[in-house]
N, CA, C and O atoms as a printed pandas DataFrame, in Angstrom:
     atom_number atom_name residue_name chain_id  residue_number  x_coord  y_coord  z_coord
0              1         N          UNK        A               1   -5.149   11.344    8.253
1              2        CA          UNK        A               1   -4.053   12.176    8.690
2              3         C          UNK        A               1   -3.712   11.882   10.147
3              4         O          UNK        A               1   -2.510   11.887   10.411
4              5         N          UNK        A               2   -4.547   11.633   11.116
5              6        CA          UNK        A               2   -4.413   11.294   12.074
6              7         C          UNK        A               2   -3.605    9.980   12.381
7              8         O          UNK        A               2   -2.661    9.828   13.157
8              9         N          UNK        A               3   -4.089    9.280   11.750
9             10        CA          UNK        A               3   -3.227    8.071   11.548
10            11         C          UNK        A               3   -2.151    8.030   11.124
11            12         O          UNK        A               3   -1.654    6.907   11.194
12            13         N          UNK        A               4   -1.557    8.761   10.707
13            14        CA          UNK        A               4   -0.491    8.933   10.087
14            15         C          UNK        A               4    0.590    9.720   11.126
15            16         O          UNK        A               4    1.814    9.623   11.040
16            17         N          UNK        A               5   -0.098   10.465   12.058
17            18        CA          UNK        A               5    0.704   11.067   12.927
18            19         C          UNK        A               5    0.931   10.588   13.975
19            20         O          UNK        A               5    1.986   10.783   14.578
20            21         N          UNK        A               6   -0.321    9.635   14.533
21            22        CA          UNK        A               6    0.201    9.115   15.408
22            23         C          UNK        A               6    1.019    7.697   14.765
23            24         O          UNK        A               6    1.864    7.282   15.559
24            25         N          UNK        A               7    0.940    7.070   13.766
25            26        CA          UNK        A               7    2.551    6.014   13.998
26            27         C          UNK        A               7    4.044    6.831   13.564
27            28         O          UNK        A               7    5.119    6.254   13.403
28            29         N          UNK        A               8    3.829    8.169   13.438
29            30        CA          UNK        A               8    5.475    8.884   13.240
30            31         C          UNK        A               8    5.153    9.254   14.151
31            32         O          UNK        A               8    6.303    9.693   14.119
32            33         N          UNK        A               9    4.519    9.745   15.508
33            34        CA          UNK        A               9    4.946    9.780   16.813
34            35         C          UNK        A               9    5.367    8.602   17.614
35            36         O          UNK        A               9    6.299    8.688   18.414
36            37         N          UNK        A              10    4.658    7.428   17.405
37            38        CA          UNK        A              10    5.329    5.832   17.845
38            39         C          UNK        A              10    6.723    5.992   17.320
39            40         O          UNK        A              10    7.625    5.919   18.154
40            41         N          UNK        A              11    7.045    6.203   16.044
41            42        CA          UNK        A              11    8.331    5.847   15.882
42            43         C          UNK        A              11    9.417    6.869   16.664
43            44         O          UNK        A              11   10.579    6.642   17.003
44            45         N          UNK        A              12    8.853    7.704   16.772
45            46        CA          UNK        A              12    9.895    8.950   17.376
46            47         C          UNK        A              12    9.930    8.375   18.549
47            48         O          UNK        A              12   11.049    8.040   18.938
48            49         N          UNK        A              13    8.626    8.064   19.540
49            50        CA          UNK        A              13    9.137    7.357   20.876
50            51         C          UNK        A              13    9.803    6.227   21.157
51            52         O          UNK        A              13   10.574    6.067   22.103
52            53         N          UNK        A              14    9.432    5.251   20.134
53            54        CA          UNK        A              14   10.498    4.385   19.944
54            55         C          UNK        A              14   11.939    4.512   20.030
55            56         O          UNK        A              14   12.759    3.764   20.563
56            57         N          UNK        A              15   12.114    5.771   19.308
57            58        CA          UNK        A              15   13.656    6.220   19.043
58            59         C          UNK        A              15   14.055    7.027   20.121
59            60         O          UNK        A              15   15.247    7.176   20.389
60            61         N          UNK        A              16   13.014    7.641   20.856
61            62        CA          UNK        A              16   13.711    8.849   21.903
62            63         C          UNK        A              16   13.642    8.081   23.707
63            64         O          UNK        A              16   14.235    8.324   24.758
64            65         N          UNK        A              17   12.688    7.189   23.320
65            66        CA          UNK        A              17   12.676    6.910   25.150
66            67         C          UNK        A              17   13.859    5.906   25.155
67            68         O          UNK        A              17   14.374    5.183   24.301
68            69         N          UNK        A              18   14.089    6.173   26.538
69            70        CA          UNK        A              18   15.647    5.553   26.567
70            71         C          UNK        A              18   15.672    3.824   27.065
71            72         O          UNK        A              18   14.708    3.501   27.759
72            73         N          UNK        A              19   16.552    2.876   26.801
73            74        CA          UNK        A              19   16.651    1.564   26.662
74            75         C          UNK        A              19   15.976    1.413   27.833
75            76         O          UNK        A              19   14.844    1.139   27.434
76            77         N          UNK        A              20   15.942    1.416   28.961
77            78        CA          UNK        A              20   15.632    1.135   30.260
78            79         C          UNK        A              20   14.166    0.680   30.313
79            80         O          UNK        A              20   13.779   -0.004   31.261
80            81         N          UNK        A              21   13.249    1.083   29.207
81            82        CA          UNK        A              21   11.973    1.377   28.357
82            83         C          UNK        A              21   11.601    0.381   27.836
83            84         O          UNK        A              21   10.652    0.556   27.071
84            85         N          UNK        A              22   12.076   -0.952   27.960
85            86        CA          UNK        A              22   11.836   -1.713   26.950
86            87         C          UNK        A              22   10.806   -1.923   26.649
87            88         O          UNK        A              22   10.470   -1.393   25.590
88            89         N          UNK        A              23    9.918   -2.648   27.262
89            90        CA          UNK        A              23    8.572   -3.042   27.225
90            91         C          UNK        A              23    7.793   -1.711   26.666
91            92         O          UNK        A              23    6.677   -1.830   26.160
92            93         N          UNK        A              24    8.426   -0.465   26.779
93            94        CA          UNK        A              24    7.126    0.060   26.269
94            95         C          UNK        A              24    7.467    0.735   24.861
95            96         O          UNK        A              24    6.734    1.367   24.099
96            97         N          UNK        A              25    9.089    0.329   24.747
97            98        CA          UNK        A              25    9.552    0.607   23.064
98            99         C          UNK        A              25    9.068   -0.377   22.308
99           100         O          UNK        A              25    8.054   -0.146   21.650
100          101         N          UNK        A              26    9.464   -1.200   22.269
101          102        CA          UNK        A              26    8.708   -2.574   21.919
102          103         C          UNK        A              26    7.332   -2.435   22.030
103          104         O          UNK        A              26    7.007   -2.441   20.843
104          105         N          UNK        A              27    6.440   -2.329   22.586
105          106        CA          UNK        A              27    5.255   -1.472   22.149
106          107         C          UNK        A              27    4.839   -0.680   21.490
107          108         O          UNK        A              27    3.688   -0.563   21.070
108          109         N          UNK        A              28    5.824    0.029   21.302
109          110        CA          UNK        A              28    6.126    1.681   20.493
110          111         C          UNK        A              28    6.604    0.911   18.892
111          112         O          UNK        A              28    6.338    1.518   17.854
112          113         N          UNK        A              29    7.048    0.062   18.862
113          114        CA          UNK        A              29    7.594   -0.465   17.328
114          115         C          UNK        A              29    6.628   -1.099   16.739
115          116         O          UNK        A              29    6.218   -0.875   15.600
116          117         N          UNK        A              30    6.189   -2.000   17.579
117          118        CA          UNK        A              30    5.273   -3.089   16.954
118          119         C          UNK        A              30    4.086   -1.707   16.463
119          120         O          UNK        A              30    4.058   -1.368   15.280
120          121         N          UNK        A              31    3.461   -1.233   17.170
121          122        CA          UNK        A              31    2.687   -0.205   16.802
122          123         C          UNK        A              31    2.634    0.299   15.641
123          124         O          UNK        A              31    1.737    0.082   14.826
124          125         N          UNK        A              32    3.818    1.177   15.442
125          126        CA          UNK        A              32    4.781    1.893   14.365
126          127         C          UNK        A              32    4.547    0.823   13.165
127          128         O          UNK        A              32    3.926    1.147   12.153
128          129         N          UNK        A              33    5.021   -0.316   13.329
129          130        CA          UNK        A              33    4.862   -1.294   11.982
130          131         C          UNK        A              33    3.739   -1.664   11.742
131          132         O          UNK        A              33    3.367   -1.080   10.724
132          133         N          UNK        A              34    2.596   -2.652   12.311
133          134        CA          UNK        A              34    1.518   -3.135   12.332
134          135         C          UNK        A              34    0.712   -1.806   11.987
135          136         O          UNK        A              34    0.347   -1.820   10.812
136          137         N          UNK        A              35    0.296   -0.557   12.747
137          138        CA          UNK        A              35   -0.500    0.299   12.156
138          139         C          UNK        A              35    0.486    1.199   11.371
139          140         O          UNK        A              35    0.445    2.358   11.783
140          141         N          UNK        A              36    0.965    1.090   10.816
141          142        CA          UNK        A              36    1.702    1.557    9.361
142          143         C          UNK        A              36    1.228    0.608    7.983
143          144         O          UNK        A              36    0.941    0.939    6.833
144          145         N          UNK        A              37    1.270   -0.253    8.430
145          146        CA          UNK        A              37    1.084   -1.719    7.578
146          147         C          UNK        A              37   -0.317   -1.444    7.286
147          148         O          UNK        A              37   -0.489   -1.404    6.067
148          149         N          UNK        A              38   -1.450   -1.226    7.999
149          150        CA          UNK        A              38   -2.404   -1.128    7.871
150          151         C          UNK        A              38   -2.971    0.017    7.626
151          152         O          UNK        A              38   -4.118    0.080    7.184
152          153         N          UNK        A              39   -2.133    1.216    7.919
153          154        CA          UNK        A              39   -2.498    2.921    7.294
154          155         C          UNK        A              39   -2.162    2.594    5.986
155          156         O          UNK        A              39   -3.117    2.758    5.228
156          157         N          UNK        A              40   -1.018    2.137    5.375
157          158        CA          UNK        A              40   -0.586    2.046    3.853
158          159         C          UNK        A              40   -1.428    1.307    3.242
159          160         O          UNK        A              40   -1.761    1.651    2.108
160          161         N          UNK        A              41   -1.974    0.142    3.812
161          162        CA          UNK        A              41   -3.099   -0.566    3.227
162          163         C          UNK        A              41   -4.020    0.068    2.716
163          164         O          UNK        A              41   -4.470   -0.250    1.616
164          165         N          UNK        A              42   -4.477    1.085    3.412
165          166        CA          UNK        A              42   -5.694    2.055    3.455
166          167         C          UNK        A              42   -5.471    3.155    2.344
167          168         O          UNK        A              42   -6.350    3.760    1.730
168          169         N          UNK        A              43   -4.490    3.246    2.256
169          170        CA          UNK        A              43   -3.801    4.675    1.444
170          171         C          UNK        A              43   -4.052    3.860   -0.099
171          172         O          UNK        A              43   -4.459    4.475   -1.084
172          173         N          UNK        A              44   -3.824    2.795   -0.108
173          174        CA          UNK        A              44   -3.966    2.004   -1.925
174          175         C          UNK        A              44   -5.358    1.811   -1.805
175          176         O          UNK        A              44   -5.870    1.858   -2.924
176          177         N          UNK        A              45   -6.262    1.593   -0.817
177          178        CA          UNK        A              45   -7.598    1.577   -1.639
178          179         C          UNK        A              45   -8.083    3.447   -1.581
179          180         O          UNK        A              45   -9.078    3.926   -2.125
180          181         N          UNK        A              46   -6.888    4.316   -0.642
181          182        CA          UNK        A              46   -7.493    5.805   -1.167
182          183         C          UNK        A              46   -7.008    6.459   -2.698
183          184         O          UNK        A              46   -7.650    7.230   -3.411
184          185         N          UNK        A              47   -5.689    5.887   -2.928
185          186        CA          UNK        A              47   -5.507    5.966   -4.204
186          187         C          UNK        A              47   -5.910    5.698   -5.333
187          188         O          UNK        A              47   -5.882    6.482   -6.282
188          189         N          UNK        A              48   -6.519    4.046   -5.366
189          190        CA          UNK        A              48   -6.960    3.610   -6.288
190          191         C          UNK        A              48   -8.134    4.187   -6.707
191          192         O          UNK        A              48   -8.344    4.458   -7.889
192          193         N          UNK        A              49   -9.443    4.535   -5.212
193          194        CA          UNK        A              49   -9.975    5.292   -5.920
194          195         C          UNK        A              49  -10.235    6.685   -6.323
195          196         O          UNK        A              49  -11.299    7.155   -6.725
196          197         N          UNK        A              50   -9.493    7.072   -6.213
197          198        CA          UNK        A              50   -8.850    8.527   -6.502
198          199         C          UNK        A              50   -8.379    8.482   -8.235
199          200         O          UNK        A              50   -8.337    9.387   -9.069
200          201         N          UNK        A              51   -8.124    7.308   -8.313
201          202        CA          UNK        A              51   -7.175    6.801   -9.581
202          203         C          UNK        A              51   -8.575    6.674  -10.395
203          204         O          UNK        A              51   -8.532    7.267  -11.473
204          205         N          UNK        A              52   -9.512    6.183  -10.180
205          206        CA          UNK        A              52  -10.783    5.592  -11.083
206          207         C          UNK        A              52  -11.558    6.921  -11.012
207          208         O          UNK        A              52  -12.111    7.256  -12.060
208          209         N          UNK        A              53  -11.704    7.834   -9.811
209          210        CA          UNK        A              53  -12.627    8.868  -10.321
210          211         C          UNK        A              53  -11.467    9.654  -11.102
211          212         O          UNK        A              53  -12.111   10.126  -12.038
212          213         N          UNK        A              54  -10.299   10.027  -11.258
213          214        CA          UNK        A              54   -9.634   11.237  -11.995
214          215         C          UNK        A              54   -9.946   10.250  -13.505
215          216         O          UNK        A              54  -10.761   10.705  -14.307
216          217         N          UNK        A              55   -9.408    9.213  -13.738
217          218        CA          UNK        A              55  -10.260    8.454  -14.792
218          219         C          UNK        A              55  -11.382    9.023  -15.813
219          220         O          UNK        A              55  -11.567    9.463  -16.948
220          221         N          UNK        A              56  -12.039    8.668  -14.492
221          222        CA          UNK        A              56  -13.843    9.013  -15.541
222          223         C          UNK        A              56  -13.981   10.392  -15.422
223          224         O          UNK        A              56  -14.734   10.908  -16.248
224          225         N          UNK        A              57  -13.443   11.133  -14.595
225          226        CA          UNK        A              57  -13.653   12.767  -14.701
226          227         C          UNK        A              57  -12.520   13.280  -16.190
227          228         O          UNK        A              57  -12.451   14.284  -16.898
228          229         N          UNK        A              58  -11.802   12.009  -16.122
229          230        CA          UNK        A              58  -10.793   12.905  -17.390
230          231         C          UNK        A              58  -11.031   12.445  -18.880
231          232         O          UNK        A              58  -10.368   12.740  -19.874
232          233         N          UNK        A              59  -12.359   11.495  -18.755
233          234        CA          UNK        A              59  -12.649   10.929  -19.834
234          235         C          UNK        A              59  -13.421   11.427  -20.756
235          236         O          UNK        A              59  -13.666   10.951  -21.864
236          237         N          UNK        A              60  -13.918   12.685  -20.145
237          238        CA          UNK        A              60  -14.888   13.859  -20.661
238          239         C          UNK        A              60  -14.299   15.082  -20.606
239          240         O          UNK        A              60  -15.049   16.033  -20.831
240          241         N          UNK        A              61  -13.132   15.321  -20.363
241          242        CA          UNK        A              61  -12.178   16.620  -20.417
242          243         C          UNK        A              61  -11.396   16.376  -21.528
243          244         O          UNK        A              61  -11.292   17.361  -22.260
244          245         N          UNK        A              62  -10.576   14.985  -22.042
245          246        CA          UNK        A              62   -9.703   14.268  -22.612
246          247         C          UNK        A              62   -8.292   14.734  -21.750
247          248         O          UNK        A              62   -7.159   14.839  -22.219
248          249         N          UNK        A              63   -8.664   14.941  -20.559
249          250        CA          UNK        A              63   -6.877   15.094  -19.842
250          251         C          UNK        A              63   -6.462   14.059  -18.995
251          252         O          UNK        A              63   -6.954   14.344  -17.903
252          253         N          UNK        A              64   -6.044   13.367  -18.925
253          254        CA          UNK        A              64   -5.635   12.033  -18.607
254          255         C          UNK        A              64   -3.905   12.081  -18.078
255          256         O          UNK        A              64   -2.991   12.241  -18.887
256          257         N          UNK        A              65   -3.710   11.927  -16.739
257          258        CA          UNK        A              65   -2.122   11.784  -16.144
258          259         C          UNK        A              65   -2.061   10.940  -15.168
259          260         O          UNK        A              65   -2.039   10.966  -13.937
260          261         N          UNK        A              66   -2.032    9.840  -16.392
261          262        CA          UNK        A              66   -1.653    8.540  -15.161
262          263         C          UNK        A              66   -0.657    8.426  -14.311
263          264         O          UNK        A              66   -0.890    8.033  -13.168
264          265         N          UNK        A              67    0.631    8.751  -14.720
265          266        CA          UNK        A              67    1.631    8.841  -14.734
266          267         C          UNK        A              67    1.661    9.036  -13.055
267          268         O          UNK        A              67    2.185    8.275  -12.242
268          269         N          UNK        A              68    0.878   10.394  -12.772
269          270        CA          UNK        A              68    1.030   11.211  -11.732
270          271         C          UNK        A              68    0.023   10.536  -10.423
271          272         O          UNK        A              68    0.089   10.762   -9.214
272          273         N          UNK        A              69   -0.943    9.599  -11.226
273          274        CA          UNK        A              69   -2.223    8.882  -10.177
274          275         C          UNK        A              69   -1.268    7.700   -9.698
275          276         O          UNK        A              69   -1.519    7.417   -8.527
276          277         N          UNK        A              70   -0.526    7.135  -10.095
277          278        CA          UNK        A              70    0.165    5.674  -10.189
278          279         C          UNK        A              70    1.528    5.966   -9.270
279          280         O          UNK        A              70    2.210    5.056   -8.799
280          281         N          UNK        A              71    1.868    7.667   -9.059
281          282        CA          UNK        A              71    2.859    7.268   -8.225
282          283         C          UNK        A              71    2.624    7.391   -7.173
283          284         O          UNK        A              71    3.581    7.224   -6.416
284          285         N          UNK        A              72    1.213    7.753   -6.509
285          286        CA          UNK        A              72    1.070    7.948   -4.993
286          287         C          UNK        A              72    0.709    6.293   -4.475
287          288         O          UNK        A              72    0.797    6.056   -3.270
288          289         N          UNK        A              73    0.316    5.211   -5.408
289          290        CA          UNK        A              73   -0.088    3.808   -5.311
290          291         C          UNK        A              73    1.520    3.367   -5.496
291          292         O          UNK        A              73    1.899    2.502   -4.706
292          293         N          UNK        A              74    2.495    3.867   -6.449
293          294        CA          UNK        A              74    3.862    3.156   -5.818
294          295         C          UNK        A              74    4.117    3.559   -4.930
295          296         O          UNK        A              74    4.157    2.675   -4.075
296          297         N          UNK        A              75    4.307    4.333   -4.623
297          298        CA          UNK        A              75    5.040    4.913   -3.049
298          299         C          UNK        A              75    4.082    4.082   -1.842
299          300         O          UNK        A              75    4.700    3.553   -0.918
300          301         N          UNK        A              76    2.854    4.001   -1.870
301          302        CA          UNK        A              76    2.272    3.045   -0.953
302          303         C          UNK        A              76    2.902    1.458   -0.752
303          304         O          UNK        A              76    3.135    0.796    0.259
304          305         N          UNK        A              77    3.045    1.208   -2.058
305          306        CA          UNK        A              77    3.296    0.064   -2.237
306          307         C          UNK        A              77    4.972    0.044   -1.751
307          308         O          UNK        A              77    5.324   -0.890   -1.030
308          309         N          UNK        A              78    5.636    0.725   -2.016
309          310        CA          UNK        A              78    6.967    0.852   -1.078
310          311         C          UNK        A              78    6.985    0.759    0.176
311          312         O          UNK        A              78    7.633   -0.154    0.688
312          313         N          UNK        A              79    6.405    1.517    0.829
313          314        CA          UNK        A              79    5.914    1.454    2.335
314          315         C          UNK        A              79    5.816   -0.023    3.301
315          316         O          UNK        A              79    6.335   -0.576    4.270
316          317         N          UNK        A              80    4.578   -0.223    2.095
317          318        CA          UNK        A              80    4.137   -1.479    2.335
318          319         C          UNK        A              80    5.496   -2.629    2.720
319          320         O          UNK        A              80    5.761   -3.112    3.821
320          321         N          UNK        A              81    6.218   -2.850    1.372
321          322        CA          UNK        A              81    7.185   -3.864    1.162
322          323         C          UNK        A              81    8.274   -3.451    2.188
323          324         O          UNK        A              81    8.812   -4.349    2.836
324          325         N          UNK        A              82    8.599   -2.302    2.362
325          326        CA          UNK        A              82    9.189   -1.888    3.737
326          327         C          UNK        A              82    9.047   -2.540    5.271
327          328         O          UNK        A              82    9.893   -3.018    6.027
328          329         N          UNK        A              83    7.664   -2.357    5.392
329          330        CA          UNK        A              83    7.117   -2.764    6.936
330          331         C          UNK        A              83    6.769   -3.787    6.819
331          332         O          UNK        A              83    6.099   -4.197    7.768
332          333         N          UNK        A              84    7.023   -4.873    5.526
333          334        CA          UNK        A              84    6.511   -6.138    5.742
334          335         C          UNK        A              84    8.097   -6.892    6.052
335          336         O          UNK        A              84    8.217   -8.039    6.483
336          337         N          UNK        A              85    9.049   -6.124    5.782
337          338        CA          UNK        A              85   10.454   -6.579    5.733
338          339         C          UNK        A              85   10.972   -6.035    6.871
339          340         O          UNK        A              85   12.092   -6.440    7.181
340          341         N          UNK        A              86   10.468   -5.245    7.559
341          342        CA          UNK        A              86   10.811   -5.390    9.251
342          343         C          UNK        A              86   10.588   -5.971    9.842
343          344         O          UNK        A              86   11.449   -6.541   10.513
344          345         N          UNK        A              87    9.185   -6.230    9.997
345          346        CA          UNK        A              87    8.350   -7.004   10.400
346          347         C          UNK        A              87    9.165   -8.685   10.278
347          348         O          UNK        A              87    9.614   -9.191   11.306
348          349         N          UNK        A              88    9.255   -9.317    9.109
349          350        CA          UNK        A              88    9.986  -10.618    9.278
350          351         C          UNK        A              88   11.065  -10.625    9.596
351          352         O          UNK        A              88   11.381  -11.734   10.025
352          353         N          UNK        A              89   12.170   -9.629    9.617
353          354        CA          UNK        A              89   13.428   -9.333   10.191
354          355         C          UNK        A              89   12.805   -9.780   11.920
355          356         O          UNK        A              89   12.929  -10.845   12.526
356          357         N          UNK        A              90   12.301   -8.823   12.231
357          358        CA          UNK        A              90   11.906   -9.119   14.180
358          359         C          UNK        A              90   11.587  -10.614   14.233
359          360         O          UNK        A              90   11.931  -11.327   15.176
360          361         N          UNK        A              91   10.941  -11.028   13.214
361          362        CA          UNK        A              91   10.095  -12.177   13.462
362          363         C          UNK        A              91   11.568  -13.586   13.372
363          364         O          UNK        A              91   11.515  -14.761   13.734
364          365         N          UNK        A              92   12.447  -12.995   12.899
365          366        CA          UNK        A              92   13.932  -13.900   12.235
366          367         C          UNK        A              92   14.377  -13.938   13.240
367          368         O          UNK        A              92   14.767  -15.015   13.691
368          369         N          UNK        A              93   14.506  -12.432   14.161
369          370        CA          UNK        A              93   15.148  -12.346   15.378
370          371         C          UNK        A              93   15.242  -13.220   16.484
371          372         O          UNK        A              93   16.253  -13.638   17.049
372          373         N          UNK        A              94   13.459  -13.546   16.828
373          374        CA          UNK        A              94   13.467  -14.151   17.924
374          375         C          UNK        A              94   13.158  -15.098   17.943
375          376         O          UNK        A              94   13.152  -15.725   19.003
């Protein structure tokens, strides 16, 4: 959770300190992407196994909702394909 708050505070400073800032927005982005990139990373191996124990805990209940385990691993995986496509956009840039 922590991690998570501080790169949506990078991005907010990114967005709120004013141009004059560069060097330290540009600090503030790369941040924002690179540890985003790597919080979302983290979030698919918290899902997945989240995904394998609701699994074997539901294999002895017979209640089983994949459906519902599989969309917190897409939405990661969105993220992901997101900040990897900024990321080469900047990288196109310069």
């Amino acid at each position: 959770m922590a991690g998570l708050v501080a790169v949506c505070l990078a991005s907010l400073g990114s967005a709120l300190l004013p141009a004059t800032a560069i060097r330290t927005v540009t600090a503030l982005q790369s941040f924002s992407l690179y540890g985003g990139l790597a919080l979302f990373s983290g979030f698919v191996l918290w899902d997945t196994k989240k995904i394998i124990a609701h699994a074997e805990n539901a294999y002895h209940k017979q209640q089983l909702s994949p459906v519902n385990d599989a969309l917190g691993v897409y939405l990661d995986f969105i993220n992901i394909f997101i900040r990897i496509l900024f990321i080469l956009d900047n990288r196109r840039r310069k």
